[in-house]
C-alpha positions, 0 to 999 in steps of 0.5 A: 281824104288825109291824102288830099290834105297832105298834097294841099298842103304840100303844094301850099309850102311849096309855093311860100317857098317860090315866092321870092324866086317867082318872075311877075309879069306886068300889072303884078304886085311885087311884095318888099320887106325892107330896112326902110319898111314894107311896100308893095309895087306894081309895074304897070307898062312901059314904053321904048323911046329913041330919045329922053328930053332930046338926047340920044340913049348911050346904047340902044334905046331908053326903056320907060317903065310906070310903077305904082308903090303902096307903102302897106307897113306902119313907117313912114318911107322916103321915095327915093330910096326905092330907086334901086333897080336893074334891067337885065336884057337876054345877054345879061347886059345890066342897065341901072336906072338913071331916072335922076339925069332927066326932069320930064320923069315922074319922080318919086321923091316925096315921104310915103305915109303909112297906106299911101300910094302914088305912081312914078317912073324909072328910067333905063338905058339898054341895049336892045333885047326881046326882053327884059327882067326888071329887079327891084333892090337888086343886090340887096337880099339881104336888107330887102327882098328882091323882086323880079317883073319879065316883059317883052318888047311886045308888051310894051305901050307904044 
């Protein structure tokens, strides 16, 4: 029975460990400790379009992802500074969001409240690739925990 205990908690260690390195998939929550505060996002779909607002992509496509944020600590957080992302195609092309250059894309540009949740969107030009990782505060780890959502194409709303 000890011998039981031993492997659970084992294996339990083992997954506090992997947290941070663990790939989420769509509609999974994404835990932040950050300078700014504790939050939790949760990437909900995307959608592949071959123009925003009449134009071209520079690349390939543009990529549309809908997240929702969920600030769980005691501060209060701006919006626009969760607007730290990369997506990273099958080549180790990466593309920064560039939300901002377009006005039809649900910003999110207002305070969160301790326990409030709102949706919003990140925009990404890439180059085409069956896949892609989505990092959110890549580059960051040191002031805020990096999360990492994987899709394909296939999943993609549209």
């Amino acid at each position: 029975n000890s011998e039981e205990e031993n492997d659970e908690s084992t294996e339990q260690q083992s997954q506090e460990e992997t947290d941070s390195d663990e790939i989420l998939s769509l509609g999974e929550t994404g835990r932040v400790e950050s300078t700014l505060g504790e939050y939790e996002v949760i990437v909900k779909n995307f959608e592949i379009l071959e123009e925003m607002e009449g134009e071209a992509p520079l690349r390939d496509h543009f990529i549309l992802v809908d997240f929702e944020v969920n600030n769980t600590g005691n501060e209060s957080i701006e919006g626009k500074e969760i607007y730290n992302a990369g997506l990273i195609n099958l080549n180790d092309d990466l593309a920064a969001e560039n939300t901002s250059f377009y006005e039809s894309i649900g910003l999110l540009d207002e305070t969160l409240e301790s326990g409030d949740r709102t949706s919003a969107q990140f925009l990404f030009d890439v180059n085409e690739s069956d896949s892609y990782d989505l990092v959110l505060n890549l580059g960051l780890s040191g002031v805020a925990t990096e999360v990492t959502w994987r899709f394909s194409v296939d999943e993609a709303s549209n």
